[in-house]
DRENPA-639009 format. One record per residue (C-alpha): x, y, z; residue in one letter; residue number from 1. Coordinates in nm, 3 decimals, decimal comma. Each point is the difference from the previous one (the first is absolute). Last residue first. Layout:
N
ATOM      east     north        up   code   pos
ATOM         X         Y         Z      A   NUM
...
//
This chain:
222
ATOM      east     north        up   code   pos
ATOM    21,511     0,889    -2,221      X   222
ATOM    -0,286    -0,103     0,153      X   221
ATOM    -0,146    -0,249    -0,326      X   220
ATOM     0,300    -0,180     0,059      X   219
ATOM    -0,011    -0,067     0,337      X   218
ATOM    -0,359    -0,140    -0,049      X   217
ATOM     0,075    -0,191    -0,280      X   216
ATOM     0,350    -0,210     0,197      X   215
ATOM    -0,173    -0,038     0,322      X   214
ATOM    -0,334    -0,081    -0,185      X   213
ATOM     0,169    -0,281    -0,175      X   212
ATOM     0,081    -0,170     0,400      X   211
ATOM    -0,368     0,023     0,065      X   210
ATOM    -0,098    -0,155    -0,355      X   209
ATOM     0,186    -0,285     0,033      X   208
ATOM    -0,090    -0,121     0,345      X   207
ATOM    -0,364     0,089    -0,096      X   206
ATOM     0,040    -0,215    -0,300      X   205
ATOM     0,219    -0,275     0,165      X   204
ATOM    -0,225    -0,068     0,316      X   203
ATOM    -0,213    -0,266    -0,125      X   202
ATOM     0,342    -0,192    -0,111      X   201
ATOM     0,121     0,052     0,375      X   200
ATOM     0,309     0,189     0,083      X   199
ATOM     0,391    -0,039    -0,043      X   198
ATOM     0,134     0,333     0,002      X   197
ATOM     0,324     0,122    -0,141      X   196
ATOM     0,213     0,255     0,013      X   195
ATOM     0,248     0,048    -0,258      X   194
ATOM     0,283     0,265     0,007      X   193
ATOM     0,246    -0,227     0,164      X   192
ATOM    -0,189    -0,316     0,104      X   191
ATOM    -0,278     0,024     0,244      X   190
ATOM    -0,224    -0,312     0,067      X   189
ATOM    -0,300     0,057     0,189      X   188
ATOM    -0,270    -0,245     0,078      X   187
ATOM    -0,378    -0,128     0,073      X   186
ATOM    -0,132     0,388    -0,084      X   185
ATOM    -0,332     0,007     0,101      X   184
ATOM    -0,169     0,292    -0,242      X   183
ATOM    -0,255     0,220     0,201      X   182
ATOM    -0,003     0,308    -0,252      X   181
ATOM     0,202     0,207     0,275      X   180
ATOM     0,179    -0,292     0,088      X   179
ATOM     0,171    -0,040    -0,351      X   178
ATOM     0,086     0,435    -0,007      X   177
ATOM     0,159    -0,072     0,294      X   176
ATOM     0,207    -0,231    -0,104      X   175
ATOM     0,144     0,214    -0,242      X   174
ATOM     0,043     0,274     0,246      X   173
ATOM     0,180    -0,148     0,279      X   172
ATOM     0,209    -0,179    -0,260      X   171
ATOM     0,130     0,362    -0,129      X   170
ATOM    -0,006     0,167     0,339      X   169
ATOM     0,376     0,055     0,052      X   168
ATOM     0,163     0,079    -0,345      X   167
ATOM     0,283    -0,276    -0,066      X   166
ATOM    -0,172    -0,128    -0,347      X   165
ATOM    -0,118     0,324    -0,112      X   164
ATOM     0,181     0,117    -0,241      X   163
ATOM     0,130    -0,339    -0,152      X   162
ATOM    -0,351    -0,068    -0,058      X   161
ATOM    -0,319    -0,182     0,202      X   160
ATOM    -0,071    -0,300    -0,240      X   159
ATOM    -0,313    -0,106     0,127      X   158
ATOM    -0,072    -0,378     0,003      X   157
ATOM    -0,332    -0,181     0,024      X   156
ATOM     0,045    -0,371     0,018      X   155
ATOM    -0,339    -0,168    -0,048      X   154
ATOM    -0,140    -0,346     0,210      X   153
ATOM    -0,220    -0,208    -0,090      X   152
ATOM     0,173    -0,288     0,240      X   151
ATOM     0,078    -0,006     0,360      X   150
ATOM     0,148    -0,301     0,098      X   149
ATOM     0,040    -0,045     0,382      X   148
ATOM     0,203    -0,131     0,315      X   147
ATOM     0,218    -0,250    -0,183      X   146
ATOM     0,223    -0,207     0,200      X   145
ATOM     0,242    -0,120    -0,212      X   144
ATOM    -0,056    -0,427    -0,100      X   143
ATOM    -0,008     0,120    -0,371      X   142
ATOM     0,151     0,384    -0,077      X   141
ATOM     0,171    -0,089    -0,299      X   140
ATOM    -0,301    -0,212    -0,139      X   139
ATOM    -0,226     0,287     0,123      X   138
ATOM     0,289     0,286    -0,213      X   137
ATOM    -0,111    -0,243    -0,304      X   136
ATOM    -0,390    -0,010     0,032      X   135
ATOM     0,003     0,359     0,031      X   134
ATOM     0,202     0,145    -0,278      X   133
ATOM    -0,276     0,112    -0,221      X   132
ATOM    -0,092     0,224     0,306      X   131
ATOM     0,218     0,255    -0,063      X   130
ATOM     0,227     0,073     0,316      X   129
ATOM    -0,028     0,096     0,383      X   128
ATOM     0,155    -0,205     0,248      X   127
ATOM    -0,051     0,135     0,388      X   126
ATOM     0,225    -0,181     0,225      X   125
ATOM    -0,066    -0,083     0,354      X   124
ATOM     0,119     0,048     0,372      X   123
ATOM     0,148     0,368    -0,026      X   122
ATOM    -0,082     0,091    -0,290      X   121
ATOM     0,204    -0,072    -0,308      X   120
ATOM    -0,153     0,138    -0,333      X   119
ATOM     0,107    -0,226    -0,299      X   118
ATOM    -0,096     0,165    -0,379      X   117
ATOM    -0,016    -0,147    -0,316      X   116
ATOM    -0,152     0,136    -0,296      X   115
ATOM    -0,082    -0,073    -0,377      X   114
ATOM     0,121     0,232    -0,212      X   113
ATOM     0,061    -0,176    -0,333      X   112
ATOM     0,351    -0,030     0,055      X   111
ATOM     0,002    -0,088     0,389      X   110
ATOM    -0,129    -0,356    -0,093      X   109
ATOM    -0,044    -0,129     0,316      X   108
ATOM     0,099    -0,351     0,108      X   107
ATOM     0,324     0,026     0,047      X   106
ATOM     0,019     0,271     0,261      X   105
ATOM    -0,224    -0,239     0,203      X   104
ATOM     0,249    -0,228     0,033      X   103
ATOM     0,156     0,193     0,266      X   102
ATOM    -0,253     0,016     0,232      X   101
ATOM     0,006    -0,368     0,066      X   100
ATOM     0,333     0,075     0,252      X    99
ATOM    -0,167     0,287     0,162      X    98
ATOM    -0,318    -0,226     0,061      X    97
ATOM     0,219    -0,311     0,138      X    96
ATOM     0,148     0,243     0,243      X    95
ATOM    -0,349     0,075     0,145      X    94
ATOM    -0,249     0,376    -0,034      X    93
ATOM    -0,408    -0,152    -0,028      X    92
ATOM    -0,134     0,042    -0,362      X    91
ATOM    -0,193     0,316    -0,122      X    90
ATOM    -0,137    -0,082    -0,375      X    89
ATOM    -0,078     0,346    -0,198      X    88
ATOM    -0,110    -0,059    -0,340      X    87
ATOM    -0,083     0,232    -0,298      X    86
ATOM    -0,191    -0,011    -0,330      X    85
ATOM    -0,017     0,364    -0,053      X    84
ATOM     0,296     0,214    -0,046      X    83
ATOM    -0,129     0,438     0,003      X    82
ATOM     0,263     0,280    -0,097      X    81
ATOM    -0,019     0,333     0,120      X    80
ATOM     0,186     0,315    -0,113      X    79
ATOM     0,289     0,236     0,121      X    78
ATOM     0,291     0,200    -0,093      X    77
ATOM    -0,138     0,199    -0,316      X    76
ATOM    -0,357    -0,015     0,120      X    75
ATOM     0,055     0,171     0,307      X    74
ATOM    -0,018    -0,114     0,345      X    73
ATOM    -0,010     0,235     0,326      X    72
ATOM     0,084     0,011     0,304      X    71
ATOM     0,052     0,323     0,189      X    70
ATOM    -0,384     0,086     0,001      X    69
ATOM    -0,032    -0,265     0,244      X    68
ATOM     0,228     0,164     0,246      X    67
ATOM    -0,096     0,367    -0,062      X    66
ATOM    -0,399    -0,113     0,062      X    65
ATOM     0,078    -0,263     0,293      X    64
ATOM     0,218     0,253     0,185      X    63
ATOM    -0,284     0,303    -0,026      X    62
ATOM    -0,236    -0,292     0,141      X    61
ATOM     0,193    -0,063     0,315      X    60
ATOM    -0,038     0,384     0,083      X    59
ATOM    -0,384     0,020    -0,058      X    58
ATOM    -0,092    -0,349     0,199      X    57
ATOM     0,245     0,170     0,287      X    56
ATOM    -0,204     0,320    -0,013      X    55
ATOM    -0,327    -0,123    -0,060      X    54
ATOM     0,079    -0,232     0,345      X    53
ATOM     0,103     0,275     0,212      X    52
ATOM    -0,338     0,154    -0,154      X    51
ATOM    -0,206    -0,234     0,099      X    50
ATOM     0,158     0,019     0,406      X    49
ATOM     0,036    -0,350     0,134      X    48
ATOM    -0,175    -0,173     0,317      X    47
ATOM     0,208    -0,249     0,185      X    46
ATOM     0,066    -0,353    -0,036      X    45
ATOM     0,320     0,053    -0,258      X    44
ATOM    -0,111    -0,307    -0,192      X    43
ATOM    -0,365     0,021     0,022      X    42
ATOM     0,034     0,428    -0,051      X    41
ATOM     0,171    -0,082    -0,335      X    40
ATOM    -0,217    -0,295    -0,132      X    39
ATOM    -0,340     0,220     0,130      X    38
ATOM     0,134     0,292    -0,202      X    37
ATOM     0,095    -0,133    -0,330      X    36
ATOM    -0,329     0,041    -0,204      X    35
ATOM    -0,009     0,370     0,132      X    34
ATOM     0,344     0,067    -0,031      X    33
ATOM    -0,102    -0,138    -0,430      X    32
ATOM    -0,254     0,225     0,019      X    31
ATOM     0,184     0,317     0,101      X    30
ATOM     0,321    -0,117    -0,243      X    29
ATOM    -0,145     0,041    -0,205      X    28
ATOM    -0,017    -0,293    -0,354      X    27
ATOM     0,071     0,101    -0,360      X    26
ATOM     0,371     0,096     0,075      X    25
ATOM     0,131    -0,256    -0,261      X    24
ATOM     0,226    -0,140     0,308      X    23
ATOM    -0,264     0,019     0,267      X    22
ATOM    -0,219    -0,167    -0,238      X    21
ATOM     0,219    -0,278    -0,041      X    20
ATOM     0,153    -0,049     0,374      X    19
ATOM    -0,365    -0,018     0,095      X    18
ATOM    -0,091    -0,250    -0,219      X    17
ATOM     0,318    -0,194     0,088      X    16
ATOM    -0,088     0,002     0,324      X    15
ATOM     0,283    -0,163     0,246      X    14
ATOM     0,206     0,283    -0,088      X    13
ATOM    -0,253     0,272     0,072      X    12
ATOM    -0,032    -0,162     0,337      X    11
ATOM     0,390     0,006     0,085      X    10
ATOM     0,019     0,365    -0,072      X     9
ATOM    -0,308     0,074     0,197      X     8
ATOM     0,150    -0,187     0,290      X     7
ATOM     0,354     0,136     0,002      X     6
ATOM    -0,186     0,388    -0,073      X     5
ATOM    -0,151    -0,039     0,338      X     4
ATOM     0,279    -0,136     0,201      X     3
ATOM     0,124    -0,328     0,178      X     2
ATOM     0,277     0,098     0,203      X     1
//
């Protein structure tokens, strides 16, 4: 059964405003029933109570403030490093693809810290690395189907620490920090204590600076 607190639950999640002021406990949860109201009596089809709604709005948002205040960065396990330069090429998923993608080891020069990184989906793969390294990884890839080249991109990655690694929420909150300052994140690559977003080149200061707040604003609270 479809219930009252199910719905308002579900429509905080789907607002990340919301979810954000609800969290820092600078929005009420009178207004924000009042905002939610036509959604919740649309879905049930019936007339709802205001204050039902206050109430479940008021218990969701005492989760959201002890969860988020769980995870936290500090400076001694965390920071934020910024690539530019970066390409992602997504080719269609075939034998002859695996087979290629073995060369491409060769070709990067791992010293210097240039990156590689192969995401399998389900149909395609996603190849992110420097973009100095284009015209070779196209001769590899000639007569693949190619379904795009995205270039200018930037490889934001947060180094989360040992601490924190395995603590539920951690992703949840990085990313949300992105969406909150409208950065499109093309892709996600998570290695060990590293996470790391591929984003647009006119996205990499806000990027950057919303994932250094986590780290200054934690900081400056303790």
């Amino acid at each position: 059964m479809t219930t009252i607190s199910h719905i308002v639950n579900k429509l905080i999640d789907e607002r990340i405003y919301l979810h954000e002021a609800l969290s820092h406990k600078i929005a009420s949860p009178g207004s924000v029933a009042k905002l939610l109201k036509p959604y919740i009596e649309k879905e049930l089809g019936k007339e709802v109570d205001h204050f039902a709604i206050v109430t479940a709005i008021r218990r969701y948002a005492e989760k959201l403030t002890d969860r988020f205040n769980e995870v936290k960065f500090d400076t001694h396990n965390s920071e934020v490093n910024l690539k530019t330069h970066i390409i992602d090429i997504n080719v269609l998923k075939t034998q002859e693809l695996f087979d290629r993608l073995k060369k491409f080891y060769d070709l990067i020069n791992f010293e210097k810290g240039d990156i590689l990184n192969i995401i399998y989906g389900r149909t395609h793969v996603a190849i992110v690395t420097n973009e100095r390294y284009k015209e070779e990884i196209l001769e590899l890839l000639k007569n693949q189907k190619i379904k795009k080249i995205e270039e200018d991109l930037v490889a934001l990655s947060f180094t989360v620490g040992k601490d924190r690694i395995d603590e539920p929420g951690v992703l949840f909150k990085l990313t949300r920090s992105l969406a909150w300052e409208n950065v499109n994140v093309i892709e996600i690559i998570s290695v060990e204590l590293d996470v790391t977003f591929i984003l647009n080149k006119k996205d990499a200061i806000k990027g950057y600076h919303a994932l250094e707040r986590l780290i200054i604003n934690n900081n400056n609270s303790n």
